[in-house]
N, C-alpha and C positions, 0 to 999 in steps of 0.2 A: 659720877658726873658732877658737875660746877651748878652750883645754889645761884650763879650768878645768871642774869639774862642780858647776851650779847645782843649786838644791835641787830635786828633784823634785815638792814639795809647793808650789813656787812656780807663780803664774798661770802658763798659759804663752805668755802676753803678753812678759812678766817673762824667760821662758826663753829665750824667740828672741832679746830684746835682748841676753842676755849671750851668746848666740853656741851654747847649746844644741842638737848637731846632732841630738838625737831631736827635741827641740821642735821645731824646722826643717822635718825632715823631717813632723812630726805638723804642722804649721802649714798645709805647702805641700798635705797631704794634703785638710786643710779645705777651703781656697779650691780646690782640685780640684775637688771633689764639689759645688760652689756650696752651703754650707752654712751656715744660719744664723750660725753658729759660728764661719767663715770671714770671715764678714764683717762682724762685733762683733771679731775676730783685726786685719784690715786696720785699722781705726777705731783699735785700741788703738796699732800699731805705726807709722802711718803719719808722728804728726810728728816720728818719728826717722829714717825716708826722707829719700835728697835727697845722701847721702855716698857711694852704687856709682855707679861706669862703666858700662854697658850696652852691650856690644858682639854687633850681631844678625849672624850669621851664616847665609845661606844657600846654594844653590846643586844643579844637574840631579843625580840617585841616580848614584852612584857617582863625585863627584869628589873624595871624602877629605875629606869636611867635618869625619868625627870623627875622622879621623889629625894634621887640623891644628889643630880643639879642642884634642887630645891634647898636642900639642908647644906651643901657644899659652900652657897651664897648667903645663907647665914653666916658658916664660919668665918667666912674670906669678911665680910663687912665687919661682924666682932673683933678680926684682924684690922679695922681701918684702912681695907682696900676697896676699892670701888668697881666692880662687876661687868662685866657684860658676855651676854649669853647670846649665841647662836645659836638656833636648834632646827636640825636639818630634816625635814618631816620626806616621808611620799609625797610625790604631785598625785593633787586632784588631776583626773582624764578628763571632767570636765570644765575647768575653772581653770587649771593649770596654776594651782596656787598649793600651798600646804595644806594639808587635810586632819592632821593629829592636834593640833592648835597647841602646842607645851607652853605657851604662853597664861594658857587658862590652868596650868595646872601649878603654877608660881606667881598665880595673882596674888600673892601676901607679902611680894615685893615692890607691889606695884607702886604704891607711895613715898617709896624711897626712890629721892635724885638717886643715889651711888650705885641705881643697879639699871641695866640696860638692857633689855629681854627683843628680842627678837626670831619670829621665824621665816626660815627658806624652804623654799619647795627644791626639791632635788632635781625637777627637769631631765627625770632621765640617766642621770651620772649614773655610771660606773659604783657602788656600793651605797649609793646615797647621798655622796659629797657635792654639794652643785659648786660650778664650776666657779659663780662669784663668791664664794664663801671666803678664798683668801683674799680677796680683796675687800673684804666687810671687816676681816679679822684688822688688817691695816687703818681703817676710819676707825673704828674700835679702841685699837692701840693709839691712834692718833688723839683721840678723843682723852684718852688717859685713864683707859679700864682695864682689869687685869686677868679674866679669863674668857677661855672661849670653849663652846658644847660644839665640836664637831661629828661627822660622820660615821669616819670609819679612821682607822687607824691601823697598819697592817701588823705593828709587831706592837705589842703589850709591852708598858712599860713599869705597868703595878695592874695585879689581877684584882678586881672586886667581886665578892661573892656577897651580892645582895638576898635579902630577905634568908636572912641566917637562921630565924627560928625555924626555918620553913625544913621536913623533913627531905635529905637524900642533901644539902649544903653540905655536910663533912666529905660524903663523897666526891664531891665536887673537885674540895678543898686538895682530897688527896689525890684526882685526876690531874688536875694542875700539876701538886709537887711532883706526881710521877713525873711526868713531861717533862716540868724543868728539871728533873734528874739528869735528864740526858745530857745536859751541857753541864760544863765543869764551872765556865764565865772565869777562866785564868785569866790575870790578868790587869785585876783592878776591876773590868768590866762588872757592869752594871747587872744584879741577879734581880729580874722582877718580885718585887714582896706578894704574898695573898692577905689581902684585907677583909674580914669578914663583916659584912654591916646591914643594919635593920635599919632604912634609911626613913620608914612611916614613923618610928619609934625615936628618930637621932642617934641610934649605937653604932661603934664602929667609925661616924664619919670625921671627929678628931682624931682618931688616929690613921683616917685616909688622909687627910689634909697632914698631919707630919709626915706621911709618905709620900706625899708631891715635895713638899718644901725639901726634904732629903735628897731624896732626884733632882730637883734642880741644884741643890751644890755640889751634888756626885758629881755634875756632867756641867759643870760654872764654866769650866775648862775646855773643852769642847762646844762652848755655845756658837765658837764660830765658824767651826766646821757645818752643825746643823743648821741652820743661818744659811750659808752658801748650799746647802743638799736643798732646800726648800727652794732656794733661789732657783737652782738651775733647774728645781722641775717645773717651777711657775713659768722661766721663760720656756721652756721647752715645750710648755703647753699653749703659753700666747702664742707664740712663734706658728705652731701648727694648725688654731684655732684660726688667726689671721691671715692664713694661708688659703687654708679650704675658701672662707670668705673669698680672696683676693679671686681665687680660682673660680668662682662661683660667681661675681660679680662682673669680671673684668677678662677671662677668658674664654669658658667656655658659651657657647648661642645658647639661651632659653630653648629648651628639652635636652642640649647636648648630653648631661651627665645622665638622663635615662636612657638615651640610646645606648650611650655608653654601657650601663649595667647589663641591658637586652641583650649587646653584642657578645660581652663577657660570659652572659647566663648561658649561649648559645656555642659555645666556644668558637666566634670567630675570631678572638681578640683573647690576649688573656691578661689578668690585671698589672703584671709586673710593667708589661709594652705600653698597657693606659696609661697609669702610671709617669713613665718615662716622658712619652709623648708631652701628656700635662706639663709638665716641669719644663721639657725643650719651650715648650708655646708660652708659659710662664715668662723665662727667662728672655725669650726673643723680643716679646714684648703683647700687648692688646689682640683680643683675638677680634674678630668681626661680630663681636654682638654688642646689639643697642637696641633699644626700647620699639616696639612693633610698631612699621611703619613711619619710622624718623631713619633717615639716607643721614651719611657723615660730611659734615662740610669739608671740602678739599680746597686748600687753597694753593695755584697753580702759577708758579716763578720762571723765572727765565733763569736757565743755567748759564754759569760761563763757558764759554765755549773753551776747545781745547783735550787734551786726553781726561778720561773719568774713567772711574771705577768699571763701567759698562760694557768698552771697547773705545778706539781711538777717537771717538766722538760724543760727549752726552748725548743721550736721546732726545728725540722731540716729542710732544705730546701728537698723537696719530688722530685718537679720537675717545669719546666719553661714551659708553655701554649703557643705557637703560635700559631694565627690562619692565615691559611693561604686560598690564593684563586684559586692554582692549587698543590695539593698534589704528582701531578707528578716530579713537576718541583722541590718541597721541597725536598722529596724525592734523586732526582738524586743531590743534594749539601748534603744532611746529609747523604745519607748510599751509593754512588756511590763516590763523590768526597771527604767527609771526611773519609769514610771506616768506620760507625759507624752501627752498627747491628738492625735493625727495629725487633720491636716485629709484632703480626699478632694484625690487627687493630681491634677494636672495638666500635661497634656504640652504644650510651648512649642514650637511649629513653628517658631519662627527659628532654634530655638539647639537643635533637635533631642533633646530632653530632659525627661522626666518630673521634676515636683515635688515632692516632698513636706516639707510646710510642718508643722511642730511649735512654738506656741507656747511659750514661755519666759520670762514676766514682761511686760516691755514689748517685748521682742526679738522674735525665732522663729529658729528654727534650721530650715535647710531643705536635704533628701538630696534629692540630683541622679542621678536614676539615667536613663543612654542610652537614646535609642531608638534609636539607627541608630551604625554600628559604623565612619563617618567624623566623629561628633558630637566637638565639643571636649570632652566632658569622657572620651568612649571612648576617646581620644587620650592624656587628661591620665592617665585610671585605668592604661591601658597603659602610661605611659613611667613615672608615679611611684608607682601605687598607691593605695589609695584614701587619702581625707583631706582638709585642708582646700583648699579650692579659693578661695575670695576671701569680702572683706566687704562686705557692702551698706549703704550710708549716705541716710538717707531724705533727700529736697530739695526748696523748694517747689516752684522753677520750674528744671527740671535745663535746659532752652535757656541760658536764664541764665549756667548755672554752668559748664556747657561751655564757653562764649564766656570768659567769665571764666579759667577754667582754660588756655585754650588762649592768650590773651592774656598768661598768667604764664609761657611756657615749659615747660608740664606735656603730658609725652609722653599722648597718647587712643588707645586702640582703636579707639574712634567718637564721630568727633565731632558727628554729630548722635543725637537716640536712637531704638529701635527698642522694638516693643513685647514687652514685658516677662509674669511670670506674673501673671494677677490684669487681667488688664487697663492693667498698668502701662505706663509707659516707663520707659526704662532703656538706661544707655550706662557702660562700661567706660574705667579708668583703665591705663595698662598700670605694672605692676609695675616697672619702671625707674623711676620716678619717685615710687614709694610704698614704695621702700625695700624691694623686695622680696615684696610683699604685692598680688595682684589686688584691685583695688576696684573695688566697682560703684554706680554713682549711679542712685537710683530715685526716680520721680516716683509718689503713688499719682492714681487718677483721683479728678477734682473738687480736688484739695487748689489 
């Protein structure tokens, strides 16, 4: 790290490059926490990446992984490189922080600017790697330090047999060569060494560190192939990480993805069809979920007239659906306090629900009150409260348009229609595909 101290009023983009170990440490705390912040942090810093070593370290609890971190960071500074260390603990179950603290066990580096100690909780990952660690290793690199204490590592690239005096190490030693018996590594390819090191004592670990420095010229040549293999699995992991999110935030309603599992666990559904689903409703666009109890602003334009998408005519707007959870109380606001004229209500046996139709110009605005306490809208008033529930768009010949519709790729509740209040027909658009808004296509009788 830099003796220097940057300005504190500078970005701290800015900070980390000049090697700023609070920015460092405030940098790595970013991309921790997967934070917006963090990741406009990465973007700034990244085409200064590309100048650290990365050496991943792992290995079973209790074989001195951090006694020979410890003495490795000796080496590397008597080398005149400047350090920084990751070190990937267990999450605490209750803190949700690191619990091993390797930090306390390399406090004799502490004094030194050149060396950068830090720990991650694993949050869960897959072998212990959490999931910001590559992007710690980048502010790192950016910072201008030159190793990294990773997790896990799935293929050994040098074996170390630590605590060598210890009795049953030879064996060890010759499990290993067995094993790597088995491959010939024709080829040029790279044969991993066995190092044997007493790392409480310092033995052994210069001759581990010629065996990185070795590796990395074996393989100078190939840097850019590994470079691009790490690449495509970071995106292929943001890609999927930002997905679930998007699908979590912006498609599915608040409890959908537990039903979903219930359904699954129950075999009505099986995961490939959720799946698929997801992804159609993804792609189509916003599903209908929004924060409990907030309705969507719809803002409502005059089409041009002439042939559209629909049938030989844009539709007109018919009327606006609320559903509400005391009809009295609706009521005394639309035909007591606004002075607007209630028609005489009617109950709709398909759809299990009383009507109440209030004219409005060329519109009508019509309250949906249940009659029966499995009804979609007793449903809808339970999970969101009452409010807007969908818009109705008049059509001449809704068979038509249905076909039509369903021929564009536009997700249907029903695709044929069923009858409707008034004598009507009538078929539902599902909100995936109208941007988040229920629409309902109405035919009236005779048109």
């Amino acid at each position: 790290m830099t003796d220097s101290t940057p300005d504190p009023r500078a970005p701290l983009a800015e900070r980390v490059l000049r090697g700023d170990p609070r920015a460092v440490a405030r940098a790595i705390s970013l991309v921790e926490d997967e934070s917006p912040q963090g990741a406009d942090l990465v973007r700034r810093v990244f085409g200064h990446t590309g100048r650290a070593y990365l050496v991943g370290i792992t290995g079973a609890p209790g074989a001195g992984k951090s006694t020979l971190v410890d003495r490795l960071i000796a080496e590397f500074r008597r080398g005149g490189k400047s350090v920084g260390v990751v070190a990937v603990d267990p999450t605490s179950p209750f803190t949700g922080g690191a619990i091993l603290g390797d930090r306390v066990r390399m406090q004799s580096h502490a004094p030194d600017a050149g060396v950068f100690i830090r720990s991650m909780a694993t949050r869960g990952n897959l072998g212990g790697l959490a999931r910001a660690s590559s992007d710690a290793a980048l502010v790192l690199d950016a910072a201008g330090v030159q190793a990294l204490k990773a997790g896990i590592m799935e293929i050994a690239d040098i074996f170390v047999v630590n605590k060598a005096d210890r009795e049953g190490a030879d064996r060890t030693v010759a499990s290993i060569e067995a094993l790597l018996s088995l491959d010939s590594y024709a080829g040029g390819r790279w044969r991993p060494p066995i190092v044997k090191t007493e790392a409480t004592a310092g033995k052994g670990v210069p001759e581990l560190l010629a065996e990185i420095e070795r590796f990395r010229t074996h393989t100078a040549a190939s840097l850019g192939d590994r470079r691009r293999a790490r690449a495509e699995f970071r995106v292929q992991e943001l890609l999927a990480h930002r997905f679930v999110q998007h699908v979590h935030d912006r498609v599915l309603k608040a409890g959908e993805f537990k039903d979903l599992l219930d359904r699954i666990a129950s075999r009505d559904t099986d995961p490939y069809t959720a799946v698929d689903d997801i992804i159609r409703r993804s792609l189509a666009g916003p599903e209908m979920a929004r924060p409990e109890g907030r309705a969507p602003r719809v803002m409502l334009g005059a089409a041009a007239r002439g042939a559209g998408p629909l049938g030989p005519a844009n539709p007109t707007l018919d009327h606006i659906g609320i559903a509400v959870a005391d009809v009295a109380q609706a009521l005394a606001f639309y035909r007591d306090a606004l002075g607007l004229d209630v028609e005489a209500p009617e109950d709709v046996a398909s759809q299990r629900v009383r009507a109440h139709f209030i004219p409005a110009g060329e519109s009508a605005i019509e309250l949906l009150e249940a009659t029966a306490g499995d009804s979609p809208i007793a449903k809808y008033v339970a999970k969101r409260g009452p409010g807007l529930h969908h818009i109705t768009l008049r059509v001449d010949d809704i068979r038509a348009t249905l076909a039509r519709l369903k021929a564009k790729g536009v997700r249907l509740i029903d695709e044929q229609p069923r009858e409707g209040a008034h004598g009507s027909l009538v078929a539902f658009i599902h909100p995936s595909s109208a941007h988040g808004v229920l629409v309902e296509l109405r035919e009236s009788v005779g048109s």
